[in-house]
N, C-alpha and C positions, 0 to 999 in steps of 0.2 A: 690694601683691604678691598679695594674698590672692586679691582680685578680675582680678588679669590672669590667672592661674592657672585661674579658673573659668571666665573668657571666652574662653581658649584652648582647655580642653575643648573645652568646649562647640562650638566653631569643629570642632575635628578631628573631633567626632562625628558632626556635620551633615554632614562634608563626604565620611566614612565612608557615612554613610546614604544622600547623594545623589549616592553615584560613577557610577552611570550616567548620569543629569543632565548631570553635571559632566565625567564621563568624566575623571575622574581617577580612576588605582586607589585602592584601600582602603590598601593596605601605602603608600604613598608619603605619606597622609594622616597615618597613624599616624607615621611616620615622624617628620615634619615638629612632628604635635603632641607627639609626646615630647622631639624639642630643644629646641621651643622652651619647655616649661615645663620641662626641666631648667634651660636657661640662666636663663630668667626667675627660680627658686628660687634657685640660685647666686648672682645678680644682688644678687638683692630681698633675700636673708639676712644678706650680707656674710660668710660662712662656708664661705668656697670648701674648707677642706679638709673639714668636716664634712659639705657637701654631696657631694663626694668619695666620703667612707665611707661615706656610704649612697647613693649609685648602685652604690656596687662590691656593696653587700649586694645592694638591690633585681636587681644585675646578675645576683649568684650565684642568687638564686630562679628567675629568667627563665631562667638558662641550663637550669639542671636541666629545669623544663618541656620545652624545647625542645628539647635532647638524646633526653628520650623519646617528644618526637612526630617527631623525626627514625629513632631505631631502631623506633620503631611501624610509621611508615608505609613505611621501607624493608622491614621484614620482609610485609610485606602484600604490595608491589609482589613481591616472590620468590614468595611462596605463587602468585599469579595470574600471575607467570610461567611459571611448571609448570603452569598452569591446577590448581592446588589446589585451587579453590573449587570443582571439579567435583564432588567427593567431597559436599558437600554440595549441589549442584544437581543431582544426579542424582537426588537421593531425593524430591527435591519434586516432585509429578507433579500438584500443584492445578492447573486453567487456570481458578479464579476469581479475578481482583483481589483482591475482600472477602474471603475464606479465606487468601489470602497477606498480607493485608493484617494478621489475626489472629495468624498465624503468625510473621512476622514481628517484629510487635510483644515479643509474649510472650519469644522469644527474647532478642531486645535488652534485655529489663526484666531477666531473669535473667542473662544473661552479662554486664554491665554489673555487676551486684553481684558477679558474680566476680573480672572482670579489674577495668575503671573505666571512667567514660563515655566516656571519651577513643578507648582503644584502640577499645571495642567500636565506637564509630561509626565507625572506618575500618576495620573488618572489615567491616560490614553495609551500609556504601555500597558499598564494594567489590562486597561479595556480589551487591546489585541489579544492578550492572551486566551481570553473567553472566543475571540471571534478567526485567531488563526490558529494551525496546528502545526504548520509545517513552519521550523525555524528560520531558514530562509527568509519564507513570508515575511515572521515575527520581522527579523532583525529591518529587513528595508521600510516596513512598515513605521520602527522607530525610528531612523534615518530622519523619515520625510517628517515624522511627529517632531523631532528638533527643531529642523529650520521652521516648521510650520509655526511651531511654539516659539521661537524665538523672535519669529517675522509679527507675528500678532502682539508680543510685548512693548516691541519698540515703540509702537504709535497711541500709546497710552500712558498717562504718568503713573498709572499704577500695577502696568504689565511687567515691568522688568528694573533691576534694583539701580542700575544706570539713568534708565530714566527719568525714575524717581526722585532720583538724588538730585539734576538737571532741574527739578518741579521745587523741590525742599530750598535747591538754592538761589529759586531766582530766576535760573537763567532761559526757563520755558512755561510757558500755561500751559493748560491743558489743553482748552480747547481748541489752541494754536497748534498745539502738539498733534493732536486727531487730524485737525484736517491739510496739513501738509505733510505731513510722513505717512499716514497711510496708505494712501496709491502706492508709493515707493516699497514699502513692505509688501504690499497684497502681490505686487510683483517679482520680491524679492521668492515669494511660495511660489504662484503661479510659473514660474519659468521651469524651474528643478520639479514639479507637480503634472506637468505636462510633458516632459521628458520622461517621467519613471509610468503614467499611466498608459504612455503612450510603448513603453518597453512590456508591462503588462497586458497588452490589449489583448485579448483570448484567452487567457488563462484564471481559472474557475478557483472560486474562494475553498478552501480545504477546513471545514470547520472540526474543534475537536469534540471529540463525545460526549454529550450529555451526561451517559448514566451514572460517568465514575462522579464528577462533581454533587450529582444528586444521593447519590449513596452515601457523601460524606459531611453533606448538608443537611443538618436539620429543622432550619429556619423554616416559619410561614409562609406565607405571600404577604401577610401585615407586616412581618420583622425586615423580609427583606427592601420593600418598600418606606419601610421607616428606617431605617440604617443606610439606605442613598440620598433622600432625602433630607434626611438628618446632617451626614457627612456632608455633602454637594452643598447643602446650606448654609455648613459652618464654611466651607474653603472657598464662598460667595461672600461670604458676610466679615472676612477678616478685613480685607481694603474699608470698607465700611466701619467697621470697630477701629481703625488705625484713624480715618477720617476723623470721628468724632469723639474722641479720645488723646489725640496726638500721641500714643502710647506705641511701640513697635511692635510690627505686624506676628513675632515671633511670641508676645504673650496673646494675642487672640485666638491664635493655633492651639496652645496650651490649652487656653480657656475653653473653647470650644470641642477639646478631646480629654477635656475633666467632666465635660455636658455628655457628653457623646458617653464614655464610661459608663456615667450616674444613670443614664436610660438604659444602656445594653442591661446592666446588674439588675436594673426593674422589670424589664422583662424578661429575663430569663429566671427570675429567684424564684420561679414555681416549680425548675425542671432538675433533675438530676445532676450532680458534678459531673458522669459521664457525656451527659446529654449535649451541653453546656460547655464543657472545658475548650471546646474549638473554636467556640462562638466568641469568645470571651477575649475584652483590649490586653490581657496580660498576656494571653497567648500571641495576639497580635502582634506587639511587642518585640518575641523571640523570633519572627518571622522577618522583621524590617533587616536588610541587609547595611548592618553594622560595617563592614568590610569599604563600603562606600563612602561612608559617612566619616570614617577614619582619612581615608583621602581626599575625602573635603580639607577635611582640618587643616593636614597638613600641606596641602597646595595653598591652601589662601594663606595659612602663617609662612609659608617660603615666601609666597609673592607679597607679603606684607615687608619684610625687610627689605626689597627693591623701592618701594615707596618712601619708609624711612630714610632707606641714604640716598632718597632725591636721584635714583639712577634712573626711575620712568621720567621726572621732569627732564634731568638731563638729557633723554633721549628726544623727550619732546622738541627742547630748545634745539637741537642740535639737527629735525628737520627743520623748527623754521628759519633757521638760518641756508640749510643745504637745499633745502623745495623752495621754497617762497611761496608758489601756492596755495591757498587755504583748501581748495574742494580737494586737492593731492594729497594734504596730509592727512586730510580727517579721512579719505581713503585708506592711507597707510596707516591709521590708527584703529581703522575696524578691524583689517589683517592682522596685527599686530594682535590683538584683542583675541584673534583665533590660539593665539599660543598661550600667552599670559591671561587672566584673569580681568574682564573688562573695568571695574571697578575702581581698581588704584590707576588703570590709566584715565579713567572718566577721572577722575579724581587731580590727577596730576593736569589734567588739560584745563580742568575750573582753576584754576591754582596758576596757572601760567597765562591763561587770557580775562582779562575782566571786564566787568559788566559794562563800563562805562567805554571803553573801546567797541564791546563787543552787548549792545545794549537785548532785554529779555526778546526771545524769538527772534533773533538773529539767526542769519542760514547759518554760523558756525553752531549755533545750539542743537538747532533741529537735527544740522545734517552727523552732529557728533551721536544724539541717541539713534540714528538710525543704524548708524555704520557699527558704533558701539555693540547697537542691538542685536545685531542680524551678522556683522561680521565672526562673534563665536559660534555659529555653526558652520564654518567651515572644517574646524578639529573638531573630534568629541570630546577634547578635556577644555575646550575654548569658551564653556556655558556650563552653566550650573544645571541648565536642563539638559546636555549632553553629559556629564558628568551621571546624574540620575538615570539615564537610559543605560549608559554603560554598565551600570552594576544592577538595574533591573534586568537587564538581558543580555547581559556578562559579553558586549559588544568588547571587538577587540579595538587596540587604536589602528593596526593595521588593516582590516578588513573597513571602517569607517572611512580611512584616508582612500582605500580603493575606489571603496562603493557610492557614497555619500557626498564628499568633502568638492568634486568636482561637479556635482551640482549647484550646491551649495554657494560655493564661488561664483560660479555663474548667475545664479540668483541674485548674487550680495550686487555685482559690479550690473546687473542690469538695472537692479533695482534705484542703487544709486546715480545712473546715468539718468532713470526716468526723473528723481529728486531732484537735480540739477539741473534738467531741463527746464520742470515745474517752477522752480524757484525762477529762474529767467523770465518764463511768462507770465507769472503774478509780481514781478520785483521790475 
């Protein structure tokens, strides 16, 4: 069983990798590979109700995800209906590439540690599209919005869901967390951020045109101002609702786009249904690409039955017995991270080391949400915020692996050189 299981990945992954080839979508791949190795675990266990209980579990984690990339990326689609995002593209008056390109970045690194990598990469794709026009631009621009987003998650216990998990179980504080992984991350962006600014250097921002956008926007300058603000506010204020509430982070998103609703409907109930109908979260809604959100599902329900039949622990045991090294493995586990789903391996690594070996803010904690962190932006399907960009800006996997994925790495393994150096000199 064990072995149809890994040969079935393996299948769906490839078949993810090479959907343009194949011209099969990604979500229909994922699809296909998570029945068939549900069925296959069912099959091969003989424990059909056990295997039951945990699809329903693995089902309840999925769902949550997916709930908050559904009110994420609905409330985005309203902000940019109001054309929202003007509020911030008006202030940017660079017409350098490389200068937007710094700007950019830095941004993404610090709002990412505020909201998470998630949100913030469908704010900032969003954003480029207001501020580039030429596709090209777009897609490198999301590239570097990944690792950027991802490098800004890691060094916060509320940036990225690895992290997090690390903070919920124990095995990191926060504050500890902030100030030993962050140089490690800041230079995880900084190295791939001065590489692409520096391949940008002379070439002029290409913005796209005003008029069409205006002509199909009928918002205020009040509306639009209150519907970024509004949004930006709820996608600040969820880590905060999660804090004092202990409730998860996917009913605050909710919450906050049943608020968000209830205001657009007040303000607009004075204007015409034509006026109106574009403005409006139902419209919003049929705009979120659905397509994405499907292959969420079904990549994290595939990589959920790896975790069930203990094949990521297994993997795990089976470096520490062949590395011996610890700063080796938890390298090879960020890599690692770039293919699978970081999660069930964060998962599988609290599960195989404990606290009392490995006691709270220990190098293996820190240096696991680092590598964790920042190691899924080397593939685009290796983060949930690379997952987002993908189907925001229908980035292919091969055009990523080209353009992207070799920065990326170069970032991860610098970054992590600087963490371990760090940790020598404070340890």
């Amino acid at each position: 069983m064990i072995t149809a299981l890994v040969l079935v990945f393996v299948l769906a992954y490839a078949a993810i990798a090479l959907e343009h080839p194949l011209k099969i979508n990604k979500s229909a791949s994922a699809l296909i590979g998570a029945g068939l190795l549900w069925t296959i675990y069912a099959l091969g266990s003989g424990q059909r109700s056990m295997v039951s209980a945990e699809l329903g579990e693995s089902l309840m984690g999925t769902a949550q995800i997916v709930f908050f990339l559904i009110g994420a990326m609905t409330i985005v689609e309203v902000v940019d209906a109001h054309d929202g995002f003007y509020v911030i593209t008006s202030r940017i008056k660079t017409t350098k590439l490389s200068t937007l390109m710094w700007l950019v970045g830095f941004v993404t690194f610090f709002l990412s540690a505020i909201l998470d990598n998630l949100t913030t990469t469908i704010v900032m794709v969003s954003l480029m599209k207001k501020l580039l026009d030429k596709q090209d631009d777009r897609l490198l621009f999301a590239g570097i919005i990944v690792i950027a987003a991802n490098a800004g998650g890691a060094w916060t216990p509320i940036g990225d869901v690895t992290t997090t998990m690390l903070w919920i179980g124990g095995q990191i504080t926060s504050v500890s967390i902030m100030k030993s992984v962050f140089l490690a991350s800041m230079v995880s962006l900084l190295v791939p951020l001065a590489i692409t600014a520096r391949v940008l250097k002379g070439q002029a921002v290409v913005a796209p045109p005003r008029n069409a956008g205006d002509m199909t926007c009928q918002a205020s300058h009040f509306e639009k101002n209150l519907m970024f603000y509004m949004g930006l506010g709820i996608l600040v204020l969820v880590p905060v609702f999660k804090g004092i509430t202990g409730l998860p982070p996917f009913l605050g998103i909710l919450f906050g786009l049943g608020l968000l609703w209830g205001v657009g409907d007040l303000i607009h109930r004075g204007k015409t249904d034509e006026d109106k109908e574009h403005l409006t979260l139902v419209r919003a809604l049929t705009k979120i690409d659905m397509g994405s959100i499907v292959f969420f599902i079904g990549i994290l329900l595939a990589v959920a039955t790896l975790e069930h039949t203990h094949i990521l622990s297994a993997l795990a045991q089976s470096l520490d017995k062949a590395v011996g090294r610890l700063d080796v493995i938890v390298v090879i586990i960020g890599l690692v991270s770039a293919v699978v789903d970081n999660v069930p391996l964060v998962a599988a690594s609290m599960g195989m080391y404990n606290l009392a070996q490995y006691p709270t803010d220990s190098f293996l904690w820190e240096f696991i949400a680092y590598c964790a962190g920042t190691g899924g932006s080397i593939l685009i399907i290796g983060s949930a915020a690379g997952v987002a960009a993908m189907g925001l800006e229908k980035i292919s996997f091969g055009w990523y692996l080209r353009k992207i994925s070799g920065l990326a790495l170069i970032g991860y393994l610098c970054g992590a050189i600087v963490y371990i150096q760090q940790y020598s000199l404070t340890h």
